[in-house]
Every structure is written in structure tokens, then in C-alpha cells.
N, C-alpha and C positions, 0 to 999 in steps of 0.2 A: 870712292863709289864707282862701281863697274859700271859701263856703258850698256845699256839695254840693246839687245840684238835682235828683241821679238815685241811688236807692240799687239794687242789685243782691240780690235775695233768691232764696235755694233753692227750689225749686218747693212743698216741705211748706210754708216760709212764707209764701209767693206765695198758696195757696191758703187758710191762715187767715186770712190779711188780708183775701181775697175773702170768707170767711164773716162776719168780723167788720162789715168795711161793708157787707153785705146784711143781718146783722143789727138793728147803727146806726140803718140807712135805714128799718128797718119798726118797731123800737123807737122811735123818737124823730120819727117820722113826716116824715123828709125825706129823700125820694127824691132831691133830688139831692148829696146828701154823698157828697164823693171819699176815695179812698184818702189824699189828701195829709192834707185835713183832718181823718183818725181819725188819722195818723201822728203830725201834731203836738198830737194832741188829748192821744196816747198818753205822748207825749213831756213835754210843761205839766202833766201828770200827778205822773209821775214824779220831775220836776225839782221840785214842791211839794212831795211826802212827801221829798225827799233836804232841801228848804231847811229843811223842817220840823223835822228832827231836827239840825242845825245851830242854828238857833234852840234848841231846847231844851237843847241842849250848851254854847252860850253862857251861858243864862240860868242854870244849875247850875254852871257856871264863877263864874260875878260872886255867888252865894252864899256867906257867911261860913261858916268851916270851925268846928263846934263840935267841943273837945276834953274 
């Protein structure tokens, strides 16, 4: 399956992404950070706190059960 290289967003989200990376930009003092790069920033995020909790469901897995 090909990588999608264009997402299509509603105008409400269209326009908080615009706030968000104007934010970004003045927050973290770099003016030229694109929407691509808060997307995936957004996304390496998210994909951490999900790996995360996988991780710790694992490790409470491979725990001996006291009875």
C-alpha cells in the first residue's frame, strides 16, 4: 500500500493546524516549521504513548501470577 502524501482536512481542522503551527513556530522559535512537520510530529507522538502502553502490557504479562 502507497504512503499517502496529501491528506484532505475540514476547514475547522484546516484552520487549527494553521493555529497550531503558528504556535510551534513562535513557541519553539522556528519560523520555518511546516504543517507536514507538526503532522508527523503529531503523529511519533502518539504512536509513543500507544507503543508505551503495549510495553507495559507486556511486561505485566511475563509477571508470575500470585495466588
Amino acid at each position: 500500500m502507497p504512503y499517502r502524501k496529501r491528506l484532505t482536512l475540514d476547514t475547522a481542522t484546516a484552520r487549527s493546524l494553521r493555529k497550531l503551527v503558528k504556535w510551534r513556530r513562535s513557541e519553539f522559535g522556528k519560523p520555518d516549521l511546516t504543517e507536514e512537520q507538526v503532522v508527523a510530529s503529531l503523529v511519533e507522538q502518539e504512536w509513543q504513548a500507544i507503543d508505551q502502553m503495549y510495553q507495559k502490557a507486556a511486561e505485566i504479562a511475563q509477571e508470575p501470577y500470585i495466588f
